[in-house]
MARKEVEX-467038 format. One record per atom (N, C-alpha, C): residue in one letter; x negated, y negated, z negated. Coordinates in pm, whole numbers, plus 50000, padded with zeros to 5 digits. Example, Ala and Ser with C-alpha at 12.3 -4.5 7.8 and 13.67 -1.06 7.14 Angstrom:
BEGIN
A486815056949220;A487705045049220;A486805033049220;S487155022549292;S486335010649286;S487104999749213;
//
This chain:
BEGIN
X564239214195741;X563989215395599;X562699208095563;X562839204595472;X561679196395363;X560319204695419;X560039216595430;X559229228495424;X558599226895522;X559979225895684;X559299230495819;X558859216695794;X559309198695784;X558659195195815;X557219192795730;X557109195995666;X555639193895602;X554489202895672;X555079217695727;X554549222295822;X553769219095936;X554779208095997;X554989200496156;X553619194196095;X553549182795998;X552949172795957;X551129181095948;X551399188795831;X549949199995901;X549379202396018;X550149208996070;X549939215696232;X549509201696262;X550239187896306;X549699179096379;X549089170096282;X548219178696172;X547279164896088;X547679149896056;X549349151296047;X550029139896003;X550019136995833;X549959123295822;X550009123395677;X551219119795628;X552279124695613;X553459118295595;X554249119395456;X554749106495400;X555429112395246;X556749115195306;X557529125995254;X558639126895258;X559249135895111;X560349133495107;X560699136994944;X562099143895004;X562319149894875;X563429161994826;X564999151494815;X564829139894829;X566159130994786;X566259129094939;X565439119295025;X565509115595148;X564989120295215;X565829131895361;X564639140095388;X564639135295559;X565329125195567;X565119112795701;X563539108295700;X562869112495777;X560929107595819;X561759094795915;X560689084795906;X560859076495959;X559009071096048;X558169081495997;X557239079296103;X557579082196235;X556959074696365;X557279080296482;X556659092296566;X555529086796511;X554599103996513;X555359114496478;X555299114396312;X556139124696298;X556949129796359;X557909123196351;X559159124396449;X559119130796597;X558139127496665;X558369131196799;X557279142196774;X556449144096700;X555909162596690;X556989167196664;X557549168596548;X558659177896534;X559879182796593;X560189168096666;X561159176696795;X560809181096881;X559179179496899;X558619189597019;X558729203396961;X558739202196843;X558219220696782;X559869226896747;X560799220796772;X562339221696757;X562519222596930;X562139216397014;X562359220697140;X562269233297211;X560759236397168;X560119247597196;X560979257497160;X561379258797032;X562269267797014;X563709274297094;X564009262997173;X565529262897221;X565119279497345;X565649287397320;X565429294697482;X566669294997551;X567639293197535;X568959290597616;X568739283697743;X569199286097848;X569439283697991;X569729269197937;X569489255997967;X570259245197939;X570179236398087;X570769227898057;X571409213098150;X571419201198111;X570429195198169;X569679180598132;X570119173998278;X571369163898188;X572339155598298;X572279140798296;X571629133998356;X571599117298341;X572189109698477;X572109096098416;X572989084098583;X571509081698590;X571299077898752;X570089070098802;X570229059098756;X571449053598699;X571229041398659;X571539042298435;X571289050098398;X571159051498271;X570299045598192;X570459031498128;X569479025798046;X568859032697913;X569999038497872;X569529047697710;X569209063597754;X569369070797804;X568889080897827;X568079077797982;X567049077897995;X567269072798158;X566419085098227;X566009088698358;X565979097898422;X564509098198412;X563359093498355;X562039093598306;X562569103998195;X563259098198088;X563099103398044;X563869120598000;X565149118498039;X565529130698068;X564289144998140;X564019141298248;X562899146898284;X561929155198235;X561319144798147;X560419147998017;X560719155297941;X561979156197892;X562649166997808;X563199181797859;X563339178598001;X563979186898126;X562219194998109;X560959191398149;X560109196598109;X559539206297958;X559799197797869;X559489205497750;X560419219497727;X561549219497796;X562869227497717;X561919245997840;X562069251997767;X561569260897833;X562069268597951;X564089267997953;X564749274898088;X565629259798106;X565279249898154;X566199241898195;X566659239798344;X567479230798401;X567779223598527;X567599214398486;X567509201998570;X567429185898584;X568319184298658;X569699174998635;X570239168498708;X570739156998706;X570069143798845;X570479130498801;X571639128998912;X572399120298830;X573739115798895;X573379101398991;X573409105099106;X573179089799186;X574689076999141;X573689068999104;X574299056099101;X575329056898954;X574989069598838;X576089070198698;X574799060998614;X575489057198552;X575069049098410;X575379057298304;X575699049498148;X575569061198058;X576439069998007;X577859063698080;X578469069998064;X579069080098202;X578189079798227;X578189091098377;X579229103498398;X579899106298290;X580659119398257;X581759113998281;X582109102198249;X583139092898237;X583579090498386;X582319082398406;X582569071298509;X582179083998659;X581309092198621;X581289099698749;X581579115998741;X583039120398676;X583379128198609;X583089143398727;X583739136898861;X583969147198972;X582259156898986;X581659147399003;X579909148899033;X579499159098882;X579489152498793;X579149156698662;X579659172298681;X581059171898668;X581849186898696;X581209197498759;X581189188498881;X580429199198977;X579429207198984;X578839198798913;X576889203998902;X577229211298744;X577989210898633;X578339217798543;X578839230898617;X579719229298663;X580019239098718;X579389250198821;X578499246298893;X577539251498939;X576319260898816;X576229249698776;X575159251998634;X575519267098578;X577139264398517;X577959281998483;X577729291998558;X578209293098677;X578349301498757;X576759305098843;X575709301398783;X574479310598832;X574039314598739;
//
């Protein structure tokens, strides 16, 4: 909402215009405070899944996010790219499946 982020923008002494018509920020600052303060929030058990060979999500950075999320796992797929679910469906499964069942 318009609200939280003007909030975000406080909290991290950002100066940012954003308006009631377009409520897309296009600072990058901005932007990456506020999904830290949207992260924080998540408390769900989650599963942060990447290919070692993933150019758009890649395993730096998965990681990083695997860090911020407060109950996560990290798991990289040896040798998946980005479409790793796809292309390395059996592996993916598995470690999903594992993931459920603890």
């Amino acid at each position: 909402s318009i609200k939280e982020w003007k909030n975000v923008c406080k909290k991290n002494n950002y100066h940012v215009k954003t308006s009631t018509i377009c409520c897309y920020p296009t600072d990058q600052n901005f932007i990456n405070a506020h999904t830290k303060e949207i992260i924080k929030k998540i408390k769900t058990k989650t599963l942060v899944i990447t290919g070692s060979l993933d150019p758009g999500s890649t395993p730096l950075m998965s990681k990083e996010l695997c860090k911020d999320l407060v109950n996560a796992d990290f798991i990289e797929i040896k040798n998946g790219k980005h479409l790793c679910s796809i292309e390395c469906s059996d592996d993916v499964n598995i470690n999903i499946e594992k993931f459920i069942k603890n």
